[in-house]
Structure formats: C-alpha cells, structure tokens
C-alpha positions, -999 to +999 in steps of 0.1 A: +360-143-840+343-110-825+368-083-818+359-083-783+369-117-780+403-112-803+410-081-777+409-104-748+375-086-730+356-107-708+324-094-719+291-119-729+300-145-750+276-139-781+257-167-800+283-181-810+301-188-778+284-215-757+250-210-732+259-204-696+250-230-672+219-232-654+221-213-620+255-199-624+263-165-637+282-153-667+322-139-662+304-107-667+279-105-643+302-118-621+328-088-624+297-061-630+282-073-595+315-085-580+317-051-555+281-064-544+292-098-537+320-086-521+293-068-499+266-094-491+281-130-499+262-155-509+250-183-487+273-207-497+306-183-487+287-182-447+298-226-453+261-234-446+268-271-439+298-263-418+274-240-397+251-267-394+274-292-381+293-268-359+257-263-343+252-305-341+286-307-328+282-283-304+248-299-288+246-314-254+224-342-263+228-368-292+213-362-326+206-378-356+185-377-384+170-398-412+151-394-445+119-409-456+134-442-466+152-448-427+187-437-441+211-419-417+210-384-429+231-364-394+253-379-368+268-356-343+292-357-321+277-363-287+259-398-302+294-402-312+305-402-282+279-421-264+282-452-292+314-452-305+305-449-340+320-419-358+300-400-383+317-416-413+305-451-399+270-439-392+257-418-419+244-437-449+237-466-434+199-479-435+182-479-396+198-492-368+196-526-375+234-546-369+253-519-360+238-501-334+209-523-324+208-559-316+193-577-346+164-591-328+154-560-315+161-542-351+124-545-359+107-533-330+128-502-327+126-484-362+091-490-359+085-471-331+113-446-342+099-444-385+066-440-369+077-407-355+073-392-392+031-395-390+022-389-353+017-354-341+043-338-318+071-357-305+072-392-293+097-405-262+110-439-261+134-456-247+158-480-264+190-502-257+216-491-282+247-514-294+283-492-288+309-497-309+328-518-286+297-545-285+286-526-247+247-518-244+235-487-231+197-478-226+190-443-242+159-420-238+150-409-274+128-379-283+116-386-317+100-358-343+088-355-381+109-332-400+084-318-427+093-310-463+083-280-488+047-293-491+046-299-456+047-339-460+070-362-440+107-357-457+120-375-427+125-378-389+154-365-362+159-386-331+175-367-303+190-392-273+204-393-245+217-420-217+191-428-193+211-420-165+220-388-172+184-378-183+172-390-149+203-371-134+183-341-150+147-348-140+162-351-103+180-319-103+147-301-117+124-322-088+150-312-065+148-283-071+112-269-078+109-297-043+131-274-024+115-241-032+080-255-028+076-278+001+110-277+020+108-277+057+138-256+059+145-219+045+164-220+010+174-188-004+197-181-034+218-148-033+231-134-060+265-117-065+256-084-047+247-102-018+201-095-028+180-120-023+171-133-061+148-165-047+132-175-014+112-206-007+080-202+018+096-220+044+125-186+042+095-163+035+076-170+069+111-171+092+118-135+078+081-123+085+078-113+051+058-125+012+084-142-014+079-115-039+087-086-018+119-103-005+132-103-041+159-079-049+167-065-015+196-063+006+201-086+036+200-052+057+167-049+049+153-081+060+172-087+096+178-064+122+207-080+140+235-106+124+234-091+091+277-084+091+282-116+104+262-133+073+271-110+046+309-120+058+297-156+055+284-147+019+318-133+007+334-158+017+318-183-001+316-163-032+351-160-033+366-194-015+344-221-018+313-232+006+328-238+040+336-277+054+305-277+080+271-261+087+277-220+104+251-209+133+244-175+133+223-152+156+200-129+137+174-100+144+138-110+127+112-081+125+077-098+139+045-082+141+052-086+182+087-069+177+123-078+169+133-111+180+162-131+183+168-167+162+196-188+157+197-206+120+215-234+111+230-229+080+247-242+054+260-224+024+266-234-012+285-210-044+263-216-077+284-215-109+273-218-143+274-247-160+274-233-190+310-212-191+345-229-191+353-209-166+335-210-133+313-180-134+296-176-097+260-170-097+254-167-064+252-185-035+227-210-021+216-205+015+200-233+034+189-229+069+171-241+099+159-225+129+171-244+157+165-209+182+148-233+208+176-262+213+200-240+211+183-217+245+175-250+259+212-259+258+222-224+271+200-225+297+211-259+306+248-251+306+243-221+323+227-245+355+253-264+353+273-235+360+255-219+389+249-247+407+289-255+406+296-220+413+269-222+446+289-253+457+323-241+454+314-208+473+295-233+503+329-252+505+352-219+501+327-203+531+330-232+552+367-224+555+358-187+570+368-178+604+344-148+603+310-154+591+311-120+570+338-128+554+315-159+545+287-141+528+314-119+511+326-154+495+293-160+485+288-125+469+320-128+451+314-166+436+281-154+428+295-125+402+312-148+379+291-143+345+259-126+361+269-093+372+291-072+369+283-053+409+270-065+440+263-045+472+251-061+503+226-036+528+221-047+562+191-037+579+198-011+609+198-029+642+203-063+624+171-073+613+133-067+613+104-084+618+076-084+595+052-054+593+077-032+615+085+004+607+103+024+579+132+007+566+168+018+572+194+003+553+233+002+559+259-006+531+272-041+544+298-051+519+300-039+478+327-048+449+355-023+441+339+000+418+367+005+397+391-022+386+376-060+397+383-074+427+370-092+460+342-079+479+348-054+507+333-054+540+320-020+548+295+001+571+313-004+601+300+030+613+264+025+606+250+052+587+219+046+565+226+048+532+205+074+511+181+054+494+151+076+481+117+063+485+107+032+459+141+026+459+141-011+443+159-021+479+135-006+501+108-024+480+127-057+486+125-055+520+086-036+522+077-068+497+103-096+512+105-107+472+128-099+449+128-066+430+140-060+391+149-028+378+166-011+344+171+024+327+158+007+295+170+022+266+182+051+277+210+074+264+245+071+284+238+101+302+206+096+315+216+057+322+245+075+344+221+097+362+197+069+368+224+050+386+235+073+409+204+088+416+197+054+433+232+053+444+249+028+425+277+031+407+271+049+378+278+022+349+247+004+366+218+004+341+197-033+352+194-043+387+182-076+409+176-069+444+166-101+465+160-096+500+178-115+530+160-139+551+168-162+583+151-171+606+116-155+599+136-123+599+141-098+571+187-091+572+185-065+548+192-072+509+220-080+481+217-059+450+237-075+416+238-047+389+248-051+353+263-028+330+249-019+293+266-049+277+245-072+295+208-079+290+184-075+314+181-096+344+156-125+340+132-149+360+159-172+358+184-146+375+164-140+401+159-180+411+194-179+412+203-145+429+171-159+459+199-186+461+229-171+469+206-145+492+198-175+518+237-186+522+245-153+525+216-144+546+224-172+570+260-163+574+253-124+584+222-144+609+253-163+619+270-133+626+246-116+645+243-144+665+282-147+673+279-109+681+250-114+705+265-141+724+304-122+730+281-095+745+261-115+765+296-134+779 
C-alpha cells in the first residue's frame, strides 16, 4: 500500500487502485474543482426533469408526448385534469387504445395521431377521448414531430384541449378583431391613465380623427366638452366595477364645420388580466353609440309638450282676469317658465299703428322684477317713450311686423353688460327674442324675452313659440284698448 493511501490522502488512486467510472470524476478532481462547482453547478443540481415538468404542469393546455414506438413518454397535468387519468396511470402505456379511447375507435385515432411524426408542420384533429370515469369528451388536438440528434422522427407531442373551450377562444379572438373592424358602434379601450391605447373606425370617425393618431392621448385632447364627466365615469370603473346600466353623456366633438354637440350611449367595461392571481386592471373598455338625434327629437318633443300646457294653463288663468292687462301680464309670466329668464312688454304710443305709418314710439307696458323673480308688473302709466336707439331689435319688430333675434355672442362680461344696457335691458341680458304684437290688422307694440349667459341662444323653435304667446297677449292689450275706448265714449 502507497503511503498516500496508508496516510489517509484522497489523492488518485494509482494502478493498483481500481479505474474510475466512465463519466464520473475521481475524489480528486472532485475536491481540486469543488470551488468551481460550487460556482457553476452542473445541470443535473438546476433538477432538469423537475424544471421540465414544473413547465408541463404549469401549461394551460394538455400535453403529452410519445416515442417512436406510440409509448406515453409526458402526461401533464392539465390532460390530467381533463381525463382523469394521473400521470402514473398514463405514462408507459402503448397509444390510447382501452384506456383513454374507445377500442373501436383505437385504430383510427393513433393513425392519424403516429402519422404526425412524417408530415410537415403540425396537424389538428379532433378526437373523442375516454375519462377516467367512462365520460366522453371531444378534444381538439394539435399534433407535431419531435425530431431527434440526426434530425429523424424520435417521436411526437400531442397538445389538446376540450372543444368547447377552444371554440370559447376562437370566439373571443372573432369577437374581438369583429368589434375593432366592422362594429357599428365606437369601441375604445383606455388604459390606466385614462389614454386611448385602441380605437375601432367606427370611434375614429365620431371623434373626427385617424386611429393611429388617437393612440396615446388624453381624453382632453379629443373632446371639447364632457371630458370631466367621462374621465369620472372612467375612475370609477377602474376602481369599482363597470356600472349596472348603459351612462349617456353629452360631449364636445371638434368637426371640420366646428364644435358640436353629441350625446353617446355608453357602456363601460374594467379589463383585467387573466393572467395574474390577482386582478390586475388593464384598462377599461368603452362602448358607445351616438344616439345625438333621438335624444333632440325627445327634447324637442317634451319640450312641446310643455309649452303647449304652459299656453293653456295661462288661457284658463287669463280668462279669470277682471282687467285685460292684467291678462297679458298672466300670459307673460306663464310664458317665462324655462325659456327666459326677462320679459318686457312695449306698447305702441297712442295704442297701436297701422302699417307703413310714421317713426315708432315705444312705451314700457309691463316688465319682470329685475332683481329677485317675481310676477310681471304693469308699468308706463305716464307714457313716456322709452329710449330705444335706432336698429333697436324692438323698433325692427315693429318696422318688420316679424320677429327679431339678437345676442352679444361671445362676449366678455363687461361688454355683454354694456351691450344690455345700451339697448336698455337689464344688464344680465346677453340673447334676446322680440316678437311683435298684432290684432286686428294693427301693430300693439312688442314683448321682448331676454336670457342670461347660462342659456343658449334663442332658436327658430323659440320664436314659434314666443309669436304664440304674442297673439294672446296682443289680443288682451286690443281688448283693453277697446274697454278704454268705449268708458270714454259712455
């Protein structure tokens, strides 16, 4: 015996000592390199195969594998799951054949699956599997030659899944690629900061703008008027859930004819990931419609409804009136609710005018309190003209015997308030409707409804309406006259 060996070194056994064995190293190589190993371990200390199935287990879809001769080679989890059959049953058997395929139909599958190892690319087919449990469920397989050192078939891997769920997929994708390609509605997904991340054309057109250029941008951005009440509508969705029923919201869309003003429908959606345990959001989906054109024709509807009860309540509250002014005063006042916020009545001097007769004076009739709301006030009793400038809207009323629209526009408050009282309204004034007063053939003078800044400008509609409420109102101040006429003539 060496001394090295009688000293109780662990250095190479010499000849006499026995040869190491294939593929593994000597005691000493292992403690000369051990600070290397230490280092870079080898493969096996990575546990290669537990890697492997850790990523089979962990796959969505079902997988299994076999070797040249049709042996079971991999079994994951997920075909576990779907069959029954745990990986211990499944791998080393030889095909399908009596456990997890009907006998008769043993033959007809691993043919189509085995001949997967010599076509090109992968091959789809679908199959009724046996479950554990004797059940039958139809998978969709994709089949595909695995390829050994020499690049000849070594064997095959059949990934599966249940029909169901695979057509569960194809419809999300259709739905999908549908909804951003030929929807008839506006889809577009927001991310967490509230930018647009993807538009379909349908949303592309409504904001006036191409679907690359809307990506990335804040809602600001694309709409001039709405935008807090839909960035609300975002948060809240990101944060509590999409809401129990469809929202409309009023927005501002730039057009190459200006801003104008649409109502969408919508509907909102929060976007997770499917992929974390937690529910990450994404995003959220908005889905709208424009529905801008019922929704006026509603307004507009509702809004007759309302002015034609408000024209026959004032008829049967007049028709109680002693005193015929006090009449037209009713109708002024009736008139007001939700369409003005002043009215002034003007009485032509002398009563009335025939058509084509001289300059026009005008005397204040009746007006509204200008400061806190209230009834209409019967006024002008000593009959002095009021100072109306000329193209004053009134004076045009009566020169025209049609009715007369005027605004400041967008002016500032200051030069709103000096346009006012320049034509001597009150001074919060900034649109006006003048429609003239007629009986009889004969111009009475002319009512005068202004609106303040929070109102829009008065419309054709408005003035239909206000040309109403002239001729009761012009037929009880005719009425009066005529009351007048006939005391002095007793």
């Amino acid at each position: 015996m060496s001394a090295s060996r009688r000293s109780g070194t662990t250095d190479e056994l010499g000849p006499d000592g026995p040869e190491p064995e294939p593929g593994r190293d000597s005691p000493a190589q292992g403690k000369s390199q051990g600070q290397d190993q230490e280092q870079s371990p080898a493969p096996e200390e990575f546990g290669g195969s537990d890697l492997l199935a850790a990523l089979l287990d962990g796959m969505d879809a079902a997988l299994c594998a076999f070797d040249a001769d049709g042996v079971v080679t991999h079994w994951n989890r997920e075909a576990e799951r779907i069959l029954g059959w745990s990986t211990e049953e499944a791998v080393g058997r030889r095909g399908f054949a009596g456990w997890a395929v009907r006998t008769a139909d043993a033959e007809e599958v691993e043919g189509r699956l085995m001949a997967a190892m010599h076509a090109p690319g992968r091959q789809v087919h679908e199959f009724a599997l046996v479950t554990k449990d004797g059940g039958r469920v139809l998978v969709r397989t994709q089949s595909a030659a695995v390829r050994g050192p020499e690049g000849k078939p070594a064997g095959l891997y059949c990934a599966f899944s249940e029909v169901h769920a695979q057509i569960d997929l194809e419809r999300s994708i259709a739905l999908s690629e549908a909804l951003f390609e030929d929807a008839s509605w506006g889809v577009v997904l927001v991310d967490a900061d509230l930018r647009a991340a993807v538009v379909n054309a349908h949303a592309a057109r409504s904001l006036g703008i191409g679907r690359t250029a809307v990506l990335g941008r804040p809602l600001g951005e694309l709409l001039t008027q709405g935008v807090e009440e839909l960035e609300s509508a975002l948060t809240h969705v990101l944060a509590e859930g999409a809401p129990p029923a469809p929202a409309e919201i009023w927005v501002g869309v730039r057009t190459p004819d200006g801003e104008k003003r649409r109502c969408w429908r919508s509907g909102f959606l929060r976007l997770a990931s499917p992929l974390a345990e937690e529910p990450v959001p994404l995003g959220v989906g908005w889905l709208f419609q424009d529905v801008t054109e019922a929704r006026q024709s509603e307004q507009e509807a509702a809004q007759l409804r309302f002015r034609v009860n408000q024209l026959h309540r004032a008829a049967r509250a007049a028709a109680e009136c002693e005193d015929p002014a006090e009449a037209a005063t009713v109708h002024l006042d009736f008139a007001l609710a939700g369409f003005s916020d002043h009215a002034l009545i003007d009485r032509v001097a002398g009563g009335s005018m025939a058509d084509g007769e001289g300059p026009v004076r005008l005397v204040r009739a009746a007006a509204t309190p200008s400061g806190a709301p209230g009834p209409s006030q019967l006024s002008g009793h000593a009959g002095l003209p009021v100072r109306y400038g000329h193209g004053h809207p009134a004076l045009q009323c009566v020169e025209r015997a049609g009715s007369v629209r005027a605004s400041a526009g967008a002016a500032t408050p200051e030069a709103g308030r000096e346009w006012a009282t320049g034509r001597q309204w009150p001074p919060d004034a900034v649109h006006a409707l003048c429609a003239v007063l007629r009986s009889r053939g004969r111009t009475l003078g002319v009512v005068t409804f202004l609106r303040g800044a929070g109102r829009t400008q008065f419309e054709r509609s408005d003035a239909v309406y206000a040309e109403d409420v002239a001729v009761r109102i012009a037929a009880a101040l005719d009425l009066e006259a005529l009351e007048r006429s006939t005391g002095n003539g007793e």
